[in-house]
C-alpha positions as CSV (number, residue, x, y, z in Angstrom):
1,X,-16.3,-3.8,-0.5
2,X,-14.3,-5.9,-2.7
3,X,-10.0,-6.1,-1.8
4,X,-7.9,-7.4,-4.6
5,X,-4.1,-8.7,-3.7
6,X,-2.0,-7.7,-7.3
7,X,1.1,-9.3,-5.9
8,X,4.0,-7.9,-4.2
9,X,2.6,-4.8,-2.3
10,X,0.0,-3.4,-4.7
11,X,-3.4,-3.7,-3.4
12,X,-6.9,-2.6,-5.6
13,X,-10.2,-1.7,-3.3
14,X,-13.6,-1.4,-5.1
15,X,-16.4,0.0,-3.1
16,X,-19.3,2.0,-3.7
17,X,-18.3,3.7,-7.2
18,X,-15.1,3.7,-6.3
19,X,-11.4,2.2,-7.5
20,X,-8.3,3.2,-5.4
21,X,-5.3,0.9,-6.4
22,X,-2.4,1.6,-3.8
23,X,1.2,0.8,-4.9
24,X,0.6,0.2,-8.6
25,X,3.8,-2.0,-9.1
26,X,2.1,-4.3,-11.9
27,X,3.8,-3.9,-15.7
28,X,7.4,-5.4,-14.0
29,X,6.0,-7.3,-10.7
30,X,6.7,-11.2,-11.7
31,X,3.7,-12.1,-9.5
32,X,1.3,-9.7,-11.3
33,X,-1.1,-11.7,-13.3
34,X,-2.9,-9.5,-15.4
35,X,-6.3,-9.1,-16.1
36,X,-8.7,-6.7,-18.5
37,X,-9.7,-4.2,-15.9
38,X,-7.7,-4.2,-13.2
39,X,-6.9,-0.7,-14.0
40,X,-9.5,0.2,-16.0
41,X,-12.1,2.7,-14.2
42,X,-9.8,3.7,-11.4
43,X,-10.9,7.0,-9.5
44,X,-7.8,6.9,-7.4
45,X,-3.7,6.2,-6.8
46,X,-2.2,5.8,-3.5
47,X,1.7,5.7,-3.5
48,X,3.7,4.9,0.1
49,X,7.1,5.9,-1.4
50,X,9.3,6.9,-3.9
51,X,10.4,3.3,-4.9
52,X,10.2,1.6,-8.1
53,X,8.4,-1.1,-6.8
54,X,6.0,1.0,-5.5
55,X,5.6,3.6,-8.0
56,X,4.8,1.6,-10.3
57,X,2.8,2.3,-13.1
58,X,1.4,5.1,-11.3
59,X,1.4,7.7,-14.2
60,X,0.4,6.0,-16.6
61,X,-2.8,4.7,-14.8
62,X,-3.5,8.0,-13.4
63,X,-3.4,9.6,-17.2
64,X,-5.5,6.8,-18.6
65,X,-8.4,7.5,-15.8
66,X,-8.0,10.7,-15.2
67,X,-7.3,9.4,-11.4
68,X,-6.2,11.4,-8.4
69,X,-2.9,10.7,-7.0
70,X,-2.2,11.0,-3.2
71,X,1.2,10.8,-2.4
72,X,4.1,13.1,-0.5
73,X,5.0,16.5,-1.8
74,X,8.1,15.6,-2.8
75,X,7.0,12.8,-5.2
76,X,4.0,15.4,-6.1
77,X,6.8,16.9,-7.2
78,X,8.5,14.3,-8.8
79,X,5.6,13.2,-10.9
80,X,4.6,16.7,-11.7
81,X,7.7,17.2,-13.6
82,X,6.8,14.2,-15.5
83,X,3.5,15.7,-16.2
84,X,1.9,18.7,-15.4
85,X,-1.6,18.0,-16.1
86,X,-1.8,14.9,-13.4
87,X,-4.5,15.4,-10.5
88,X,-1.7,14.9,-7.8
89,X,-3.3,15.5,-3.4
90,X,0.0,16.1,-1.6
91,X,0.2,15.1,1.4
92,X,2.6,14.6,4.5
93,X,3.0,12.4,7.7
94,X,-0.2,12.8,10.2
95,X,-2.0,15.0,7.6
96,X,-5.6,13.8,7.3
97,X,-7.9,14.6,4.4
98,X,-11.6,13.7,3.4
99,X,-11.7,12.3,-0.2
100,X,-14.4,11.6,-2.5
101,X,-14.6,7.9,-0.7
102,X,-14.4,9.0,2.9
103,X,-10.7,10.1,4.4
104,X,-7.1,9.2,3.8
105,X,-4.5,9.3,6.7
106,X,-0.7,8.8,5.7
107,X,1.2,6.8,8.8
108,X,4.6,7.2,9.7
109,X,6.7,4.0,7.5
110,X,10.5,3.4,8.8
111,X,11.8,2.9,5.4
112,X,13.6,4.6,2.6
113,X,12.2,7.1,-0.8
114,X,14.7,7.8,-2.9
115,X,13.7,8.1,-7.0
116,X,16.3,6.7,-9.5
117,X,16.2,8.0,-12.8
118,X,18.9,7.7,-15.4
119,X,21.1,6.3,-12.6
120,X,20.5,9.6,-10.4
121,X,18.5,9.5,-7.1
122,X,16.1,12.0,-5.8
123,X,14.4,12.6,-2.6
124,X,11.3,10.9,-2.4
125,X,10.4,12.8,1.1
126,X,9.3,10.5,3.7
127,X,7.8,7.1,3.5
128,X,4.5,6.3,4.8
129,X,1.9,3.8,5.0
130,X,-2.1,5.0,4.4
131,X,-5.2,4.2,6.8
132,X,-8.4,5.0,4.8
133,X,-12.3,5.1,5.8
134,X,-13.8,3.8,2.7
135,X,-18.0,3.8,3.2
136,X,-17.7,2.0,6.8
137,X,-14.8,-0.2,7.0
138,X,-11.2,1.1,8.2
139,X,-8.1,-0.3,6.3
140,X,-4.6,0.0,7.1
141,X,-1.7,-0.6,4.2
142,X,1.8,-0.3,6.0
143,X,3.4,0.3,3.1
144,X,7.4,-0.7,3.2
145,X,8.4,-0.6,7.0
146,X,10.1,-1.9,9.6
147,X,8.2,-2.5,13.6
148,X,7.7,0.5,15.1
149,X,5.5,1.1,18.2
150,X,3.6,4.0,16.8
151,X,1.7,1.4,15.3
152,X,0.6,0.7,18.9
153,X,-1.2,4.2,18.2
154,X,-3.7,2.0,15.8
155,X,-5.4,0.0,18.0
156,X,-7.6,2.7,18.5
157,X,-8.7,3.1,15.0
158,X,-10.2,-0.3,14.9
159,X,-9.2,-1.3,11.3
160,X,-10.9,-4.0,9.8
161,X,-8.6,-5.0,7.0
162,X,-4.4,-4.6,7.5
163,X,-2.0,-5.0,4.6
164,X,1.5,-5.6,6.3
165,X,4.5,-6.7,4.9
166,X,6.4,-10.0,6.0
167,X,9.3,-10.5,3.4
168,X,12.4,-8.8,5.5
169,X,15.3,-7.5,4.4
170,X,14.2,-4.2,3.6
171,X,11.0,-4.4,6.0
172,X,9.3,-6.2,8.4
173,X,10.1,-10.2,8.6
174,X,7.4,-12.6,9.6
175,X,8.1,-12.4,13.2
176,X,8.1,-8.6,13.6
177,X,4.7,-8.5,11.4
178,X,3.3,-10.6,14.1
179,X,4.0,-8.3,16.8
180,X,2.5,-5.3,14.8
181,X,-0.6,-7.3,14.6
182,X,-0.2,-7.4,18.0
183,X,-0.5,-3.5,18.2
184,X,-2.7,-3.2,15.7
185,X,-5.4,-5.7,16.2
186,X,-6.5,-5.5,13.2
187,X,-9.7,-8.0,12.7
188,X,-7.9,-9.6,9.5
189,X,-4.9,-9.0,8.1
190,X,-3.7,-10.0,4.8
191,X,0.4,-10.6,4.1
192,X,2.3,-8.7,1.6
193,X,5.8,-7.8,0.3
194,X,7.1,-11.2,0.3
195,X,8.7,-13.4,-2.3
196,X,8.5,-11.3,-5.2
197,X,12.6,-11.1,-4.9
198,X,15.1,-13.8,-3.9
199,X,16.3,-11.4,-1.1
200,X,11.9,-11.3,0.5
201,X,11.6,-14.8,0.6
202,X,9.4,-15.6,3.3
203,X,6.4,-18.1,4.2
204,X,2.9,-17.0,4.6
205,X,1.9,-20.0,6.3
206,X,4.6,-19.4,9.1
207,X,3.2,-16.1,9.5
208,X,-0.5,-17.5,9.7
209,X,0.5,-19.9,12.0
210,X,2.2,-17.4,14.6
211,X,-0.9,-14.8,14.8
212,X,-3.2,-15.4,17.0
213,X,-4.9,-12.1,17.5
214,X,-6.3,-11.6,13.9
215,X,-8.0,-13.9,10.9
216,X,-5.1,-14.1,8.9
217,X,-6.0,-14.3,4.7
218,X,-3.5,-15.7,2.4
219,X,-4.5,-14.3,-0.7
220,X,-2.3,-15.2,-4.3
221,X,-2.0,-12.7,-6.5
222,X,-5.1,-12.2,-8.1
223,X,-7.4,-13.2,-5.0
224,X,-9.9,-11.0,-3.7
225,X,-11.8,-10.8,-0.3
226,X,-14.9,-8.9,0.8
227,X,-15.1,-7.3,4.3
C-alpha cells in the first residue's frame, strides 16, 4: 500500500485496485505540486469537513472518475445541490460502513464545518476525522482538530499509519499532536496541516523530535511511503 502526502491535509492511498484521496485541497493548495495522475483513476473521496481547504476539488474529481464520495449528510447535501448525479455515502459520527476496500469509520474532530458560497455560510454538519481498514493495515486521518481524549479510544484499533495535524491555530499545535500520539500509538505517524498559511506555521522537526512513542515520517508534498 502506497501513501502519498499532497500537501497541506490532503492525503492519496493506493492499494489493491484501489485510489481513495482524502481532503482533495490541490487546484489552490500552494504546496500542491502537481503531477499527471494524481487524480486520475480515483475509486474514492473522503471529506472531514465542510471547509474550503478541505473540500477541495472534491466534485470535480469525483465527476471525472465516477468516484464515491463519503462525507456527512449535510455536505451530502451540500454537494448534491451542486450535482445530482454524484455517487455521495453519507455518513455521521461513530457510523461504521464496509466499502469496496474494506470499512470506513468517521471519528469525532473538535473543529468547525461551515460552507461559504457567494459570501453566505452553510452548515457543514459536524466535523470528523476517518479511520479506514484498507486490505490489512489500519489508518487514521484526524482531519482538522483540536486534543481530545476520545482519541485515547484509538489505542485499541492498532493503526498503523496516523495523519495528524500540527500547524495550530485552528487545530492541534506540535505539542498537543504529541500527546495524541501518545493516545493513539499509532506505529508511524506522518505530520500534516502545517505551513500551508502564515497563521500554521509550525516545524516538523520539533514535532519529530518530541515523539517518542511512534516512527515519525516527514514527508514533502509529493513524498510517498509504503506500510
Amino acid at each position: 500500500m502506497k501513501c502519498t502526502f499532497l500537501g497541506h491535509a490532503a492525503v492519496l492511498i493506493e492499494a489493491l485496485d484501489y485510489k481513495i484521496i482524502i481532503d482533495p485541497f490541490l487546484k489552490h493548495n500552494p504546496l500542491y505540486k502537481k503531477t499527471d495522475d494524481d487524480t486520475v483513476g480515483i475509486t474514492h473521496v473522503l471529506i472531514t469537513h465542510a471547509h474550503g481547504d478541505h473540500i477541495g476539488d472534491a466534485v470535480e474529481i469525483a465527476q471525472q472518475n465516477n468516484a464515491v464520495i463519503i462525507c456527512n449528510f449535510e455536505i451530502s447535501s451540500i454537494l448534491k445541490s451542486i450535482d445530482k448525479s454524484l455517487n455521495i455515502h453519507p455518513m455521521h459520527l461513530g457510523g461504521r460502513v464496509p466499502v469496496d476496500f474494506g470499512t470506513v469509520k468517521m471519528t469525532p474532530a473538535l473543529h468547525g464545518s461551515g460552507y461559504i458560497e457567494n459570501d453566505m455560510i452553510y452548515d457543514g454538519g459536524s466535523p470528523c476525522g476517518f479511520l479506514l481498514k484498507v486490505a490489512d493495515k489500519t489508518i487514521y486521518h484526524a482531519g482538522d482538530t483540536g486534543l481530545t481524549y476520545d482519541m485515547k479510544l484509538l489505542e485499541n484499533s492498532l493503526i498503523d499509519l496516523a495523519f495528524l495535524p500540527i500547524g495550530g491555530n485552528y487545530t492541534m499545535d506540535v505539542d498537543d499532536a504529541v500527546i495524541a500520539v501518545d493516545f493513539i500509538k499509532p506505529n508511524k505517524v506522518v505530520p500534516i496541516h502545517y505551513n500551508t498559511f502564515d497563521l500554521i506555521q509550525a516545524d516538523p522537526k520539533d514535532f519529530k523530535n518530541k515523539v517518542s512513542q511512534a516512527e515519525v515520517i516527514i514527508l514533502d508534498s509529493g513524498d510517498s511511503i509504503d506500510i
